[in-house]
Every structure is written in C-alpha cells, then in structure tokens.
N, C-alpha and C positions, 0 to 999 in steps of 0.2 A: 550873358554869353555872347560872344564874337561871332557876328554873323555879313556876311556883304552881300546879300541877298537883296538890298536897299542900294545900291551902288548902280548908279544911271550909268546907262552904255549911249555911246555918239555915234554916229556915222561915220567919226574921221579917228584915225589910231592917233594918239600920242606915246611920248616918254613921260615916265615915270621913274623919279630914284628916290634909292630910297639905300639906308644902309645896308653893308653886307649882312650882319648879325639877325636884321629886320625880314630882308628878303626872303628868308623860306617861310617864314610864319605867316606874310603876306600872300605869296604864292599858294602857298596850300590853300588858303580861304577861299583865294579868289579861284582854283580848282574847283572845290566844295558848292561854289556857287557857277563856277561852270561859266566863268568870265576866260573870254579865249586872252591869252598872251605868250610875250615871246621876250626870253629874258637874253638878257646882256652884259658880261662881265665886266667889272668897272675898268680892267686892263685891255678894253676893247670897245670902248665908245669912240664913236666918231667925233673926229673936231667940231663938225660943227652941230653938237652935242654938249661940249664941253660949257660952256655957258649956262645952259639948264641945268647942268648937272650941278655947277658952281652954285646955283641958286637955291638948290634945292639942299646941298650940304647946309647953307646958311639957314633953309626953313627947320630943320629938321634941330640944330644946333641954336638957334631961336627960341625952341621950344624942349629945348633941355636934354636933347641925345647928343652925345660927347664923342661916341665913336664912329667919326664920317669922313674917315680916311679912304676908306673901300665904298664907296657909291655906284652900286649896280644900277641897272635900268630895267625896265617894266616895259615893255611896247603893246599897248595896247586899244582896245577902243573904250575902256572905263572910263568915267570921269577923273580925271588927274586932283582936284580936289576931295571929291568925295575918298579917294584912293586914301588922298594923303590926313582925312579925318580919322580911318578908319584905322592908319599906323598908328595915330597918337593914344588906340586901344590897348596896346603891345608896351607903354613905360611910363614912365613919372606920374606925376599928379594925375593923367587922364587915364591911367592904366585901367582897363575891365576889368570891376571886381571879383569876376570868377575866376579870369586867366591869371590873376593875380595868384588865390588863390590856389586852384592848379599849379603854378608854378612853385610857390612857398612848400608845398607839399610834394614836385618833386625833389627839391633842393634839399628837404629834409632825409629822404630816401636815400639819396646820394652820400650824405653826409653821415647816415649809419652806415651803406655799404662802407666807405672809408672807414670808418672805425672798423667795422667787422675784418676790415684787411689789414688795418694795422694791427689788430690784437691776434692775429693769424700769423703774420710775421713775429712779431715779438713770440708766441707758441713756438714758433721753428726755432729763431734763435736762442733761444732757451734749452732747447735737447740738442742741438750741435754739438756735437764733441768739441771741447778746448783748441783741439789743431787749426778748424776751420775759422774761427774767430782771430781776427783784425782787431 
C-alpha cells in the first residue's frame, strides 16, 4: 500500500512536477500524510520555472511515463526526490502492487458498467417503433 508518511520534509519549499494525469493521486497522499503544498497549473509556471520543469518532463519520460505534455508543479517543503520515488509507485514496472491491483479492479467495474449500457441501448433500440429508426 502507498503511503508518504516516510517522505522527509526541509526547511526550504521547492518545486515539484510531475504529470497532470499523476498529480491528483500525488496530492491526495501527500493530503493523507498531511504534507502542506500549493499546486500550480502547468499553463501557469513561471519562466523561471520553466527549466525545472523541462527536467523533470525528461525524469519522469526516463523512466517510462509518456504523457508529459501537461506538467504541473508541487510547491512544497517535501523532499523533491523522495516525492518524485514515491510517483514511480503510480506506473510501469515500479508500480505498487496493491494500487495496481486496485486499479485492474476498477477498470474492470467500468468495463461492465459499459457493457451493462450498451446492452440497455441495444434493449431501447429494439422496441423503437420502425419510424424512429435511421
């Protein structure tokens, strides 16, 4: 289980980025553990910002996350490394087994809702009277 309970706090705030997709599942933990920060939309970093941010699209793209068009920021007093350990929990080969888990089992869920709504429509479209049908 995903925990940042282990995640060293500094004296001095940094930036952190991290992908859009990533950022709420980061957020929330670091809530959960009660890490203060102050986010940043990636269509509002400052220039001179931009440079870290570049770096950290390429750590993150390094290590096998593909979508890093949208890189928000983290402002905080975590440690920016430990931060960016605890993202590598969230996908590919380092993914946590449980969120993993978790996740396969919501995607499942969904993937019946879906069916349960197509075979709801195909029901409708079946007792439609002739006029209405295209």
């Amino acid at each position: 289980m995903i925990s940042f309970d282990d995640v060293r706090i500094r004296d001095i705030s940094t930036w952190f980025f991290i992908p859009g997709l990533l950022c709420g599942l980061m957020t929330r933990e670091m809530k959960k553990s009660n890490i203060p920060f102050v986010y940043h939309n990636w269509k509002q970093i400052p220039e001179e910002q931009k440079t870290n941010q570049q770096n950290y699209r390429k750590k993150f793209e390094d290590n096998g996350y593909t979508d890093t068009f949208c890189m928000n920021a983290i402002e905080t007093t975590a440690n920016p490394d430990d931060l960016f350990q605890k993202s590598l929990l969230f996908f590919g080969d380092t993914i946590d087994p449980d969120y993993k888990e978790q996740e396969e089992y919501c995607a499942k869920l969904r993937h019946q809702d879906m069916l349960q709504e197509v075979d709801a429509i195909e029901r409708e479209e079946r007792t439609m009277p002739d006029i209405w049908r295209e």
